[in-house]
C-alpha positions in Angstrom: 3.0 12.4 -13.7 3.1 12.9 -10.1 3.0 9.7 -8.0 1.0 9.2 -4.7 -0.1 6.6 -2.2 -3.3 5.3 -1.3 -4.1 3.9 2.6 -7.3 2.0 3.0 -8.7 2.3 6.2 -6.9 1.9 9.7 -5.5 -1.5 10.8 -8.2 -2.4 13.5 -5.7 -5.6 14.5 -3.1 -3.3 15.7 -2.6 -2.3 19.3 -3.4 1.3 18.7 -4.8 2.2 14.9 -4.1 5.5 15.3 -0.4 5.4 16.0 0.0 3.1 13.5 -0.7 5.5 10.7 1.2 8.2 12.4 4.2 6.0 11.7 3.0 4.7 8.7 2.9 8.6 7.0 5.6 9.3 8.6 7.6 6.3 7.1 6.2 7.1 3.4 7.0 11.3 3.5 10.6 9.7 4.8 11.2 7.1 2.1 10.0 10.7 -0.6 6.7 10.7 -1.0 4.8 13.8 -1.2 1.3 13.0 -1.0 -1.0 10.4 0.2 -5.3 10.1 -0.2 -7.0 7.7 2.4 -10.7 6.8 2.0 -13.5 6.9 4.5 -14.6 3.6 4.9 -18.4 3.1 6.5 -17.5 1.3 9.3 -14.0 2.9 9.8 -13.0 5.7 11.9 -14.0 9.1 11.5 -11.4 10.1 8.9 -11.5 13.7 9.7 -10.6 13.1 13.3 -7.9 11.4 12.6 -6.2 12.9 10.1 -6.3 15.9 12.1 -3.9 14.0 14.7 -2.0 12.5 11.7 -1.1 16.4 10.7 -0.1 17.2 14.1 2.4 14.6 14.5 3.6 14.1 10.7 5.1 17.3 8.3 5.9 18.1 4.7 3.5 15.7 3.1 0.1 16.1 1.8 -2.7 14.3 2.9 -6.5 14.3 0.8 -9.4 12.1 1.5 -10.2 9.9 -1.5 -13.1 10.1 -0.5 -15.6 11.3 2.0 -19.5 10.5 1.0 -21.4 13.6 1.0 -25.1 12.1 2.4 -23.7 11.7 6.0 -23.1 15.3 6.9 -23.9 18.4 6.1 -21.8 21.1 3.5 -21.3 23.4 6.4 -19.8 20.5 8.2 -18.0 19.4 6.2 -16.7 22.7 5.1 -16.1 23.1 8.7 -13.8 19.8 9.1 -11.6 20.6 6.0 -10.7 24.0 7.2 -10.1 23.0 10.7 -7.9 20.3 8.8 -5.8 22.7 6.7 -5.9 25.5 9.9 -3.8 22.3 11.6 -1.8 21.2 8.7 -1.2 24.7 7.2 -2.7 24.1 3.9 -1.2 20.3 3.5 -5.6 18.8 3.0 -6.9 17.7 -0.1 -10.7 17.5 -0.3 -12.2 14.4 -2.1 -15.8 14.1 -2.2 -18.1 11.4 -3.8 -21.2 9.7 -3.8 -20.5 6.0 -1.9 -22.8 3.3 -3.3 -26.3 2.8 -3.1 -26.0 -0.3 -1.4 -24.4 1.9 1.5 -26.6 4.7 1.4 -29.8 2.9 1.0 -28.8 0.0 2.9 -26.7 1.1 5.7 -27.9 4.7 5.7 -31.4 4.9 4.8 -31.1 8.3 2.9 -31.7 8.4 -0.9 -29.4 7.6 -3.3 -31.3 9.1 -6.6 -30.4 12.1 -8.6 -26.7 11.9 -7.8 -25.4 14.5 -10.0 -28.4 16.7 -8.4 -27.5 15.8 -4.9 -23.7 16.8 -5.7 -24.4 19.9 -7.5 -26.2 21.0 -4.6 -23.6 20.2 -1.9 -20.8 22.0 -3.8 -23.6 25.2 -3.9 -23.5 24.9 -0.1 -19.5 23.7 0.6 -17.8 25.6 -1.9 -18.2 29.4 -0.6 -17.8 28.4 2.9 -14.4 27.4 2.2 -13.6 30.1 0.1 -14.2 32.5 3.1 -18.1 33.5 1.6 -21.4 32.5 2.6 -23.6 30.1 1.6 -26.8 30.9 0.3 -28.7 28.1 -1.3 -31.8 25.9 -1.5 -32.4 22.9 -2.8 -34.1 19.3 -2.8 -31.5 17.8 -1.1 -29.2 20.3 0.5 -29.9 23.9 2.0 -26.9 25.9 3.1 -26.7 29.2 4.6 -24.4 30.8 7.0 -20.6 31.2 6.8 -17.7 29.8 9.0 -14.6 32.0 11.1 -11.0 29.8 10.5 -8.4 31.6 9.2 -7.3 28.6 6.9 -6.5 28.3 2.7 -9.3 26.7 1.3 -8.9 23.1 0.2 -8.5 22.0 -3.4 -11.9 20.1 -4.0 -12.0 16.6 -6.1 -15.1 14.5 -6.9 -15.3 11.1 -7.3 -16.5 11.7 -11.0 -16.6 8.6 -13.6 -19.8 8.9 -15.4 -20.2 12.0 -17.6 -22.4 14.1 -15.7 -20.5 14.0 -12.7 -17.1 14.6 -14.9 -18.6 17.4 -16.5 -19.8 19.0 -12.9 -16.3 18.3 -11.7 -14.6 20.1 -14.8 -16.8 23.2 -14.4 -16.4 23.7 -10.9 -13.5 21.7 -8.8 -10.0 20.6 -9.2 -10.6 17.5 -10.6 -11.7 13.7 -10.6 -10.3 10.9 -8.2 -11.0 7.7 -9.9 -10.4 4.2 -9.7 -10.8 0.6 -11.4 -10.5 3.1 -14.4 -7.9 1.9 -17.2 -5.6 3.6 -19.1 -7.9 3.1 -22.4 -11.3 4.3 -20.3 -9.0 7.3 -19.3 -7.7 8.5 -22.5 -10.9 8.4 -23.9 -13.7 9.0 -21.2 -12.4 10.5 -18.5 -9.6 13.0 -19.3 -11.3 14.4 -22.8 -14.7 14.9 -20.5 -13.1 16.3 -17.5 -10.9 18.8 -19.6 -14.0 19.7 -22.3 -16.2 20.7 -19.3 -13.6 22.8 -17.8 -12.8 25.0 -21.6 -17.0 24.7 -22.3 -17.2 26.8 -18.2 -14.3 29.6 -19.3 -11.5 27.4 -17.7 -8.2 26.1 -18.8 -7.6 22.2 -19.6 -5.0 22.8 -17.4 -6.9 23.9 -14.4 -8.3 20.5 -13.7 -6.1 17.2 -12.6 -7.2 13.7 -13.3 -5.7 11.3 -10.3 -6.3 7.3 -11.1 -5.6 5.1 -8.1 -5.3 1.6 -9.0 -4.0 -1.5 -7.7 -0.1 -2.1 -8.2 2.4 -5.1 -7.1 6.0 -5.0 -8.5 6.7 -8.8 -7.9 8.4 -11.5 -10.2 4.9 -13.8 -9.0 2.5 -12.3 -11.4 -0.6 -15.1 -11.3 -0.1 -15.3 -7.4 -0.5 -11.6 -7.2 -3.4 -11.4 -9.7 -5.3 -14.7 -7.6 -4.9 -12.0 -4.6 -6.3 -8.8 -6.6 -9.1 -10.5 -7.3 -9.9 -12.4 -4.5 -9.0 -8.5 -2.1 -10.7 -6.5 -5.3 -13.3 -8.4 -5.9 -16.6 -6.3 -4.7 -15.4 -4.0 -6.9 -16.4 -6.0 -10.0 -19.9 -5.9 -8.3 -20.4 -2.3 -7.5 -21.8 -0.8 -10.6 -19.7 2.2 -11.0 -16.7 0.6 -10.9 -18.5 -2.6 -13.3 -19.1 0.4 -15.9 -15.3 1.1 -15.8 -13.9 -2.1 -16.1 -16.3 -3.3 -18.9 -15.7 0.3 -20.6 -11.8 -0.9 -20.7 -12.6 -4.8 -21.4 -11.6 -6.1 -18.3 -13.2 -9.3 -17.0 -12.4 -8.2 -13.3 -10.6 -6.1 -10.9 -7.5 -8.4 -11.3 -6.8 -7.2 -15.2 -7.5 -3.3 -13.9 -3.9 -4.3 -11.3 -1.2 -2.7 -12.4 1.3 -6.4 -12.2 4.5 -7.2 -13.0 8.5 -6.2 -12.7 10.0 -3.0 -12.6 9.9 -2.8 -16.2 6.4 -4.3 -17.0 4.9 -1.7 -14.2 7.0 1.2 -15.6 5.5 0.3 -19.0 1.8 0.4 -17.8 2.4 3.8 -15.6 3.8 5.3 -19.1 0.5 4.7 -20.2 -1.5 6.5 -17.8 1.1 9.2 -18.2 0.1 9.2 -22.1 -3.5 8.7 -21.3 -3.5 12.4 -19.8 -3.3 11.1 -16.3 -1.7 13.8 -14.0 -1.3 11.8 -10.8 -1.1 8.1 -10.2 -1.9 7.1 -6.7 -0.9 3.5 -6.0 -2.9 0.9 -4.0 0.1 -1.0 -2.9 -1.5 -4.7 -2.2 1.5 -7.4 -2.3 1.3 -9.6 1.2 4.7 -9.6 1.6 6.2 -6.2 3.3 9.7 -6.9 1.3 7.1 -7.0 -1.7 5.5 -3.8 -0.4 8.2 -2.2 0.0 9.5 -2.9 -3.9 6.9 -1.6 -5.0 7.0 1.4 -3.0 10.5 1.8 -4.5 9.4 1.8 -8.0 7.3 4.2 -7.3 9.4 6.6 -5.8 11.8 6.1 -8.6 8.8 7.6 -11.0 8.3 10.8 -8.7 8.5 13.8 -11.0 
């Protein structure tokens, strides 16, 4: 099981954000690891933007957005950004897609929310051949795409945000794979991997073809009820949101503080082997302790796992 970072958002307290994270990539692809996925956040920075100067400054390590919301801009655009992204990084992008919340999209946005499987199955009509150097021909309810783009770049791998079945069965017919999270090892083994990999045999592909990458929370530390009082209290909208409420009930898991992977080196190493035997193929950790000395244990358990 390959093993991977996740960065939430930029550190708006720091002098300059951007620089920050330009040393903070370049610290983890120093210390081994190989890949990071960073999330665009609402009210963040344009993720895009500045991951194009984080793969200007920063080598050798991979770099996928996990994830950018798909009702904001348009496939074409988007298709342009990720290319422009891997035309900088020479192929190091990773492109994770996904639906946000209605509470963002209705609430912040004002675009619909409904027929989300639709909506996605007609953004991937209209992104997907652009970035495979082809044009875009299609019309739909939500999303029309035509045209084609001119950047001499490798086309991204694609992931969707996929947890309920229709979305896992669009993603194992036609991307790389599913990015999930507040997903347990139980709700993995025998939800998400079976449907993921079933789509992809039922659409002529192999099991093999598609990649399942959980990202949970994860704090190596010897104060295991002062780490879970701060999972849930940092975690705790996601026991609200009801995508992430399906996973954790689907696992039987009061709140986002039983979905934290927390413990010792052993007791973490225990509940990575079982994502690894749930079918998981990457594990990208959500390093939370408050402590950087607790960070950075973590970080070195972690590395440790790297395949």
């Amino acid at each position: 099981m390959q093993i991977s970072l996740s960065i939430v958002g930029l550190s708006p307290t720091r002098p300059s954000p951007v620089d920050a994270l330009v040393g903070t990539v370049a610290e983890l692809r120093d210390e081994g690891f190989r890949r990071v996925w960073m999330a665009q956040l609402p009210y963040d920075a344009d993720l895009p933007t500045v991951l194009g100067i984080v793969f200007r400054e920063v080598d050798d390590i991979e770099i996928g957005s996990g994830v950018i919301p798909i009702q904001v801009q348009h496939p074409l655009q988007l298709a342009q950004r990720a290319l422009t992204l891997n035309l900088i990084s020479g192929g190091r992008f990773k492109l994770g897609i996904g639906m946000s919340h209605r509470m963002v999209v209705e609430g912040m946005w004002g675009v619909p929310w409904d027929r989300p499987v639709r909506q996605m199955r007609e953004y991937l009509d209209g992104l997907q051949p652009v970035l495979e150097g082809q044009p875009a021909d299609a019309a739909g309810d939500f999303w029309t795409a035509r045209g084609s783009l001119q950047i001499p770049a490798p086309a991204p791998e694609v992931y969707i945000a996929a947890l309920g079945p229709q979305m896992l069965t669009l993603a194992g017919r036609r991307t790389k794979g599913t990015l999930t999270w507040m997903t347990g090892p139980k709700t993995l083994a025998e939800h998400i991997v079976p449907t993921l990999r079933g789509a992809a045999v039922e659409a002529g592909r192999a099991e093999s073809d598609v990649w399942v990458a959980a990202s949970l929370p994860i704090s190596v530390t010897d104060d295991v009820d002062g780490a879970r009082k701060q999972a849930a209290k940092e975690f705790a909208v996601y026991g609200t949101l009801p995508s992430y409420r399906a996973m954790l009930d689907r696992e039987g898991y009061a709140g986002p503080e039983d979905a934290a992977i927390i413990g010792d080196e052993q007791m973490v190493s225990q509940r990575l082997d079982e994502l690894s035997a749930a079918g998981v193929d990457e594990f990208t950790g959500s390093v939370f302790d408050a402590s950087s000395e607790g960070r950075a244990r973590t970080r070195a358990l972690l590395i440790s796992r790297q395949s």
